[in-house]
C-alpha positions in Angstrom: 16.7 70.0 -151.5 19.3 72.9 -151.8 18.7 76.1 -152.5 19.4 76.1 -156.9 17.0 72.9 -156.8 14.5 75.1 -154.4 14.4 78.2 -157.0 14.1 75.9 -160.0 10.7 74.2 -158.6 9.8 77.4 -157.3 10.5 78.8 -160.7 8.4 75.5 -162.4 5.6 75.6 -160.1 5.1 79.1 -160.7 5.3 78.5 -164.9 2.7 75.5 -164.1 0.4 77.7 -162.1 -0.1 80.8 -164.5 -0.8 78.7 -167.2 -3.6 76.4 -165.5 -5.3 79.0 -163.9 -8.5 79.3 -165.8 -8.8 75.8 -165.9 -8.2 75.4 -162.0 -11.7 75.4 -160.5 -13.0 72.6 -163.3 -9.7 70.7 -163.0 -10.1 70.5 -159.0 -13.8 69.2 -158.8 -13.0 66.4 -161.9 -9.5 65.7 -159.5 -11.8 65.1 -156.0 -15.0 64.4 -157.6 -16.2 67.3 -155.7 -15.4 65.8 -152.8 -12.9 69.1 -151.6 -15.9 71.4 -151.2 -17.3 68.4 -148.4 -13.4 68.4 -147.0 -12.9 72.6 -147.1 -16.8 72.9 -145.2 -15.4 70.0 -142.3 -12.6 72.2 -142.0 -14.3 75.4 -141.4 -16.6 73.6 -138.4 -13.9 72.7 -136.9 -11.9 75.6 -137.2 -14.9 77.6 -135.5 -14.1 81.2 -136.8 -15.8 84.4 -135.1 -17.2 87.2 -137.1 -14.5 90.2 -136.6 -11.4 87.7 -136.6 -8.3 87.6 -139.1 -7.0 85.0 -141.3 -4.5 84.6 -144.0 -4.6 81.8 -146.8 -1.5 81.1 -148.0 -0.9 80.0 -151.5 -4.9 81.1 -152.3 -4.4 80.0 -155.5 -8.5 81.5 -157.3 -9.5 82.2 -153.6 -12.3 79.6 -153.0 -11.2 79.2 -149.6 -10.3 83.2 -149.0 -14.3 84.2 -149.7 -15.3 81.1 -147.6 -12.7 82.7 -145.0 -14.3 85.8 -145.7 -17.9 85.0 -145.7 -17.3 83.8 -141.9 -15.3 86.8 -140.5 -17.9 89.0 -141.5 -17.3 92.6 -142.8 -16.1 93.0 -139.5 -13.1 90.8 -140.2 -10.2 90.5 -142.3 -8.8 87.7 -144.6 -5.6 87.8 -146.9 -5.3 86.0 -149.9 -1.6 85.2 -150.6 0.2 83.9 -153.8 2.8 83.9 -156.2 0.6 83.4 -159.6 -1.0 86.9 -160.7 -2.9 84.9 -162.7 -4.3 82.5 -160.3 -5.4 86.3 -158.0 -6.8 87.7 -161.4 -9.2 84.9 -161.4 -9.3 85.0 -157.7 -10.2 88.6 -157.6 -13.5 88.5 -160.4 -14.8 85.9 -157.8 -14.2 87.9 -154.9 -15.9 90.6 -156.3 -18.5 88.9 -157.5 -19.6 87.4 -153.9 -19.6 90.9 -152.6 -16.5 90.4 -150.3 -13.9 92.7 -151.3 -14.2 95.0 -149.0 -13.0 91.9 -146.2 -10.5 90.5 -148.6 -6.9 92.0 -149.5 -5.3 90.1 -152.8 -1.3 89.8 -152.2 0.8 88.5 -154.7 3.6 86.7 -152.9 5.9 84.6 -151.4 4.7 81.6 -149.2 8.8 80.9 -147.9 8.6 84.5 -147.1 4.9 86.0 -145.7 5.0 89.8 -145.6 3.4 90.1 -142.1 4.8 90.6 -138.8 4.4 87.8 -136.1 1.3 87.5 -134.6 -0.5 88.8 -136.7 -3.6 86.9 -137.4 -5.7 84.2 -135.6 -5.8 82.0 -138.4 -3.2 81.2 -141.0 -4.6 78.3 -144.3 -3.1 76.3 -147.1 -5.0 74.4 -149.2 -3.9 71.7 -151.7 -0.6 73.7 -152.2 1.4 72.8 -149.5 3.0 69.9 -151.5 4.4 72.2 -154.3 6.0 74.5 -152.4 10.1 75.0 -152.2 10.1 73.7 -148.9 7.3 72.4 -146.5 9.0 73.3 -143.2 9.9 77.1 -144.0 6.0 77.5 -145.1 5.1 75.9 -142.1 7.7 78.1 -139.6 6.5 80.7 -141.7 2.5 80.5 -141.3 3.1 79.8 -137.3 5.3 82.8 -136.5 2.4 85.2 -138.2 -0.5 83.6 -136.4 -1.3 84.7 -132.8 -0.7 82.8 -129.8 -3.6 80.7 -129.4 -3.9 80.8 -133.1 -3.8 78.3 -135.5 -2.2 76.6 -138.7 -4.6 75.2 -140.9 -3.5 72.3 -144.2 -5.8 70.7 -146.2 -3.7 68.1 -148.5 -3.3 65.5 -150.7 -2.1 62.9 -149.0 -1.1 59.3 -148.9 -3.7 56.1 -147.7 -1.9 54.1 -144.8 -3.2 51.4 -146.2 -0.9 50.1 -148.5 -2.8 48.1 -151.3 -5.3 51.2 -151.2 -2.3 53.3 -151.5 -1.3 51.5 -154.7 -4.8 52.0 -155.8 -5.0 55.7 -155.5 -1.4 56.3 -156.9 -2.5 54.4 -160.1 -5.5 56.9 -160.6 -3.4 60.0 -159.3 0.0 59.9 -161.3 -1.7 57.4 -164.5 -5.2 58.2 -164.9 -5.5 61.9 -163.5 -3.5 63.7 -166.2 -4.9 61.7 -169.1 -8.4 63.3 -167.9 -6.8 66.7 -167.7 -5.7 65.9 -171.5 -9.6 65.2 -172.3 -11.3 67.8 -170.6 -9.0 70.8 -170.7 -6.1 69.3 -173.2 -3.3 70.1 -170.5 -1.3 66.9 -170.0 1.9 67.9 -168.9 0.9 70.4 -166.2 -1.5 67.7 -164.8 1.5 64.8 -165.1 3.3 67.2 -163.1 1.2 67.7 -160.1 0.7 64.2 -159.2 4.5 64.1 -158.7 4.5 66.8 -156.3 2.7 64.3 -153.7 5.7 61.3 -154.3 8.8 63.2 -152.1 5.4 64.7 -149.9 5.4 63.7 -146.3 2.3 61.4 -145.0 0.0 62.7 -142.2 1.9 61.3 -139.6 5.3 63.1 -140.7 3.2 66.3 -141.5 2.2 66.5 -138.2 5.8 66.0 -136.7 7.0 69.3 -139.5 3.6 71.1 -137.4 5.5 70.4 -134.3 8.6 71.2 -135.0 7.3 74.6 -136.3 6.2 75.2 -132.6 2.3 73.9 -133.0 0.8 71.9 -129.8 -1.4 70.4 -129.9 -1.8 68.8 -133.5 -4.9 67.8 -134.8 -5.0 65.1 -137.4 -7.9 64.2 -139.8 -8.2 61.3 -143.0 -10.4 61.7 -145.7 -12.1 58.9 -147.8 -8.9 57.0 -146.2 -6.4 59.3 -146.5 -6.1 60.3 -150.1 -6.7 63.6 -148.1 -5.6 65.0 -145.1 -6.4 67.7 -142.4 -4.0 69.4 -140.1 -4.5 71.8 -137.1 -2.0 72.9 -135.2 -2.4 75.8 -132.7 0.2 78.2 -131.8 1.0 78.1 -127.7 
């Protein structure tokens, strides 16, 4: 992708994003069946955050995963919420304040290709379900690894493709066919919805993810497949 092509889905994306925004929370448990809340609270175990450390989550989008980020550092801690949709951190922010965290969260609107923070900066650096609509996967990545911490680590939680192949087939039939004909229903926003589902075709599967994690400078690489791999996990820790 060059760099015009790069600005114009950065431009779309953005277009996409401030107009689903109050939508976003209802459109993503109808998407997973609810099933991302299960996926984001696996993550968090495994991730093993102390009260007092730092995190930043990238492309926050309404900031579920910032307050849960937030709940664990404590007020002792602090978490960045990062994103390009003021929209998407106007919504974010009425929920931050309303589970009593804003004094541990800081709301940036931003760039994900270009993180205003120096390197090493905190111990834990998360993307959630974004990752696949941004400009370019490897610059986020480089990006999120050069302002964690050594010892720190880059977290994704993604859509992703089954490795199964007739599963695969089954899943794309309900993602790019079925999914935006429900957006249409429920919050009558079929072209937005049609979009997204495209995002995941020129997406890299978990095995290529992992090797974009590695060539940003993370070792080891953790990998993990939900309900088959229509979602993935990624942890990579910075040396």
């Amino acid at each position: 992708m060059d760099e015009t092509q790069m600005k114009e889905k950065a431009k779309y994306v953005h277009s996409v994003f401030e107009s689903i925004a109050d939508e976003y929370d209802k459109m993503n448990n109808i998407i997973s069946f609810g099933s991302h809340i299960a996926w984001r609270n696996y993550t968090m175990k495994r991730m093993n955050i102390k009260p007092g450390q730092t995190a930043i989550d990238v492309a926050c989008g309404t900031c579920d995963w910032t307050i849960t980020l937030a709940e664990a550092v404590g007020k002792e801690g602090q978490v960045v919420g990062l994103d390009f949709s003021q929209n998407m951190l106007d919504v974010g922010a009425y929920k931050v304040a309303n589970k009593g965290v804003g004094g541990v969260v800081k709301l940036v609107n931003g760039d994900a290709m270009k993180l205003p923070y120096e390197d090493n900066t905190f111990d834990f650096a998360t993307i959630g379900f974004a990752l696949r609509n941004v400009p370019d996967v490897q610059t986020v990545l480089s990006e999120m690894a050069r302002v964690v911490k050594p010892g720190g680590k880059v977290v994704s939680l993604e859509v992703s493709k089954p490795p199964f192949y007739p599963y695969r087939q089954l899943f794309y039939l309900y993602f790019y066919k079925i999914l935006p004909l429900i957006a249409k229903w429920t919050v009558n926003k079929y072209e937005e919805y049609a979009w997204l589902p495209q995002s995941l075709t020129n997406f890299p599967d978990s095995r290529e993810l992992a090797g974009m994690f590695q060539k940003a400078g993370l070792d080891p690489v953790e990998v993990k497949l939900f309900m088959g791999g229509v979602a993935a996990l990624h942890i990579g820790t910075k040396p």
